[in-house]
N, C-alpha and C positions, 0 to 999 in steps of 0.2 A: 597289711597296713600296720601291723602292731611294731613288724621291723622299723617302718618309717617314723615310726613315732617315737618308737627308742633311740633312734638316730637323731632326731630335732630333740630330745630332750639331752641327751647325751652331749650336743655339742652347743645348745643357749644356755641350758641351765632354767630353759621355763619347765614348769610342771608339766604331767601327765597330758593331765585334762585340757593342759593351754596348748599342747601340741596335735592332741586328740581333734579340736576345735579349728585349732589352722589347716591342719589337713582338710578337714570335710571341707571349711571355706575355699582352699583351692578347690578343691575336685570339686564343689558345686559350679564353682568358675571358668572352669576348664572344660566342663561339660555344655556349659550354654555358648560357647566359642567354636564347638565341632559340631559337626555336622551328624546327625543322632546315630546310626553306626556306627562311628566313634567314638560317640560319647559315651555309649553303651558299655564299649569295652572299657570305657574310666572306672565304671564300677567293679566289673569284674575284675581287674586289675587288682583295686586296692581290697576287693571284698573278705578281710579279715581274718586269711589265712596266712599271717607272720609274713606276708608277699611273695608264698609263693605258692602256685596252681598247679598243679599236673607236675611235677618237676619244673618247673621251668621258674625263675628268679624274678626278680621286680626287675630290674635291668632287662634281660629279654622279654618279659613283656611289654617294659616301654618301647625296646627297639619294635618290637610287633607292630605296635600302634603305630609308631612312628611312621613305620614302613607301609601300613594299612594308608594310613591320610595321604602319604606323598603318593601310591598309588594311585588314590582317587584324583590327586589334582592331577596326574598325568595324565589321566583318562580322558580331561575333558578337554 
């Protein structure tokens, strides 16, 4: 999350804390839009390790999820 955050302060020019604040209000809002499996992984995703987990980058993680949901819709 901290990547994303230096990334929205880097390219508005809002402060820290006002990009700190936007992010969570996405990600609270993104999460009440999926389906909780999903939503689940919104956290882990952004869970405050500079974005990234295991090896793996905030981009492939979003592709994960991404690819997680359209699974699910194709299932049904």
């Amino acid at each position: 999350m901290d990547m994303l955050i230096k990334e929205i302060t880097e390219r508005t020019g809002i402060s820290e804390s006002q990009a700190r604040d936007a992010v969570q209000m996405v990600a609270n809002y993104i999460k009440t839009q999926l389906p909780e499996p999903i939503a689940a992984q919104v956290d882990s995703m952004l869970g405050g390790q500079g974005g990234a987990q295991g090896g793996q980058d905030l981009g492939g993680q979003a592709q994960q999820v991404l690819g997680n949901l359209g699974g699910m819709f194709n299932k049904q």
